[in-house]
C-alpha positions in Angstrom: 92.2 120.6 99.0 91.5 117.7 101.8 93.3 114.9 102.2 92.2 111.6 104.3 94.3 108.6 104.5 94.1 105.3 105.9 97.4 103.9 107.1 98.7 100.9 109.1 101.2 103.5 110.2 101.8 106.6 112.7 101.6 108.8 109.7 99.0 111.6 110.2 95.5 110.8 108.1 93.8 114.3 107.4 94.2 118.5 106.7 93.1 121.2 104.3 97.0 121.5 101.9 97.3 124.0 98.9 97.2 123.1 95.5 98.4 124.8 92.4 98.4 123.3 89.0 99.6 124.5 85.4 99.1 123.1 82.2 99.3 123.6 78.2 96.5 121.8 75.7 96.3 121.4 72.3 92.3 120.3 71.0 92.0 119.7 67.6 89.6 117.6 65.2 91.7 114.5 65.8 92.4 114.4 69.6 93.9 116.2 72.2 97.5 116.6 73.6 97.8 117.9 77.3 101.0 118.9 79.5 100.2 119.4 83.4 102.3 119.9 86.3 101.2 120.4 90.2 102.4 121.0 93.5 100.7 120.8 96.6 101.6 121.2 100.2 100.4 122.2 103.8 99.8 119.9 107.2 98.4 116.5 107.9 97.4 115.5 111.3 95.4 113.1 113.3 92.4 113.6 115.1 92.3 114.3 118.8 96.7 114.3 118.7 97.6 117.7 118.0 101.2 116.1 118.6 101.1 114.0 115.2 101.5 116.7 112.7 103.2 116.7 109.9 103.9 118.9 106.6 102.8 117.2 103.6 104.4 117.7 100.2 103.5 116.6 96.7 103.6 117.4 92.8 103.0 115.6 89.6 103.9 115.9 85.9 102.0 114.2 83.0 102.0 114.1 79.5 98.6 112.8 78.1 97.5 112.1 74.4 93.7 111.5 73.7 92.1 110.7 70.3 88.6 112.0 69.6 85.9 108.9 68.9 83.0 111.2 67.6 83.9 112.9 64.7 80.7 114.4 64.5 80.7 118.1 64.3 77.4 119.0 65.0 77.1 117.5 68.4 77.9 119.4 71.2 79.0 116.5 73.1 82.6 115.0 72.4 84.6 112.0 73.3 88.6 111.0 73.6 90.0 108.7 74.3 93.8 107.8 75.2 96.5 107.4 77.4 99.7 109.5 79.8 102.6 109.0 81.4 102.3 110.2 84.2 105.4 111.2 87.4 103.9 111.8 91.0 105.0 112.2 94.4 103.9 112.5 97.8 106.5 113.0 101.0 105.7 113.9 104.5 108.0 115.4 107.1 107.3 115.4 110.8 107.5 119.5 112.3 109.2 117.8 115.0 112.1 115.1 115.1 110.0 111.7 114.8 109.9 109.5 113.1 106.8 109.7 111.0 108.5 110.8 107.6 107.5 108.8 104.6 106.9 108.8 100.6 105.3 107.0 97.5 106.9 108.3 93.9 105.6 106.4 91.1 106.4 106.7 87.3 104.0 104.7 85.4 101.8 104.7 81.8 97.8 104.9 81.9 94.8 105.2 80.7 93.0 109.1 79.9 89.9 109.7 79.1 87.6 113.0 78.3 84.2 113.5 77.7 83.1 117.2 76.8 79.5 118.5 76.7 79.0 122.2 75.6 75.7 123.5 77.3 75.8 126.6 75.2 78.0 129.0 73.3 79.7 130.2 77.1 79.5 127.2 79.2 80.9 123.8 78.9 80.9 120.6 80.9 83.9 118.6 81.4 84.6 114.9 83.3 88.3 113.6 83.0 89.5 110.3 84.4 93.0 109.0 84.7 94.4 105.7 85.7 98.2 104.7 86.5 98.0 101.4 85.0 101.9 99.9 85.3 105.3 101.6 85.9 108.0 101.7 88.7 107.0 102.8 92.8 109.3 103.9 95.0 108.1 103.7 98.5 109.7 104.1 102.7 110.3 100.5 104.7 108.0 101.1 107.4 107.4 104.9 106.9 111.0 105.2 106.7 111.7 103.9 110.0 114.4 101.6 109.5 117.8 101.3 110.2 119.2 100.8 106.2 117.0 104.1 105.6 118.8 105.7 108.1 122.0 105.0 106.7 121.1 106.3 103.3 119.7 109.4 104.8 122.5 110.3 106.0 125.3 109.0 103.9 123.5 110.4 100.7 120.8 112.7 101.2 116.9 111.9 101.2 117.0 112.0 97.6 118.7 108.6 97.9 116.6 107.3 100.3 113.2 108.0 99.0 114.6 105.9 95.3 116.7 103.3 97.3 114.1 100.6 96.3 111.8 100.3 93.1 109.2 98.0 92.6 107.0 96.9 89.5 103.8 98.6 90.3 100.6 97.9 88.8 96.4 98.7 89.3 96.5 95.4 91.4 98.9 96.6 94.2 99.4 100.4 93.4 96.6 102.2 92.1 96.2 105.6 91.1 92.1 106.8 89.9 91.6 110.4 89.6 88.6 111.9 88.5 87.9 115.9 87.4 84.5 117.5 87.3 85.0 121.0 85.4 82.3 123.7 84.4 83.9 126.6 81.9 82.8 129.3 81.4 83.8 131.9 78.4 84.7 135.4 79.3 85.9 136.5 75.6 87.4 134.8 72.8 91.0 134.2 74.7 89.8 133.9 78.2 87.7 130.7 80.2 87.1 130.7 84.0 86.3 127.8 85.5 85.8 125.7 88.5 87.1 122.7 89.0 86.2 119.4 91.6 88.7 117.1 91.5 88.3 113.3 93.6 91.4 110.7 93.6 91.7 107.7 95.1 95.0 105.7 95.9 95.6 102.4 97.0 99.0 101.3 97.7 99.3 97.8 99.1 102.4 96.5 101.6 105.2 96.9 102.5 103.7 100.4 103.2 100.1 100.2 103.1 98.2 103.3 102.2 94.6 104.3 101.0 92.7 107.2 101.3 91.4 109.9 98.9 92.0 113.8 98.0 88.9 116.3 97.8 90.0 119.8 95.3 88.5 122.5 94.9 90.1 125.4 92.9 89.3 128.0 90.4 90.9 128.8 87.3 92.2 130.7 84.2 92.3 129.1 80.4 94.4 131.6 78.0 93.3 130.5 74.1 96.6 131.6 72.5 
């Protein structure tokens, strides 16, 4: 996976993390009902500063329901529609003792879609989007540089500081657009490979201004129980 941010901050802006993700789905005539949790981590840094490193930490959890809008059965393309909720954070520590560390945690409902396109009796196409669309963020003061964060840190643990303060978030100042390209293929009647390209897109407006996007790559194994 690579990262790239764009910050009005100190934090670092790009690396190559490591990114593992499990899920359970349910697809059905009527719709589809999807569980998926991630976790990521690795380094960020900037370029031409090999002092500005940090490690960079995230996961997710999401709940999605879609509902299938062609009921045709003879088509071998298939559409749903629907929507998640949807948890995600993202934290970075500094490998040294600056003070670069920072967060954005939001817990919001969205919008899901899926549109699935089988090629042939082994392969299968499939685009997902999601959208955070309005829900609660938690994000630092300044990259967690001030003196009230501080405080928390220490009186209470970074648990504490990273949810002192949550704000009404919404696609207008905290948006969340992820986008999956996937290509299946059928090894036998309980096993599908595939290959997955993920691109999201965040853009999370003051009092900590970040935008950038995430580039995955990652292969996979579907178990038809």
């Amino acid at each position: 996976m690579y990262r790239t941010d764009n910050t009005n901050s100190r934090l670092a802006k790009n690396g190559f993390n490591h990114l593992f993700i499990l899920g359970y789905e349910n697809v059905n005539h009527n719709g589809i009902l999807g569980v998926q949790g991630s976790f990521m981590f690795g380094t960020l840094k900037t370029k031409g500063n090999s002092i500005n490193i940090i490690n960079d930490y995230s996961g997710s959890f999401a709940l999605k329901y879609l509902k299938k809008i062609n009921k045709t059965e003879k088509t071998n393309l298939s559409l749903y529609l629907g929507g998640n909720i949807n948890f995600r954070g993202d934290i970075w520590f500094p490998q040294g003792s600056e003070l670069r560390y920072g967060w954005d945690i939001n817990l919001a409902k969205g919008f899901s879609s899926s549109l699935r396109y089988r090629i042939h009796s082994k392969l299968r196409f499939q685009y997902d989007v999601d959208v955070s669309l309005i829900g609660v963020l938690w994000c630092s003061h300044n990259n967690g540089q001030q003196l009230i964060t501080e405080e928390i840190q220490l009186e209470n643990g970074i648990l504490a500081s990273a949810f002192q303060t949550p704000r009404f978030s919404h696609v207008f100042n905290t948006l969340y657009f992820d986008n999956s390209l996937k290509l299946l293929y059928t090894l036998s009647k309980q096993t599908t490979l595939y290959f997955n390209f993920g691109l999201s897109y965040i853009n999370i407006k003051k009092p900590l201004v970040k935008k950038g996007y995430e580039f995955d790559n990652y292969v996979g194994i579907t178990l038809n129980l």
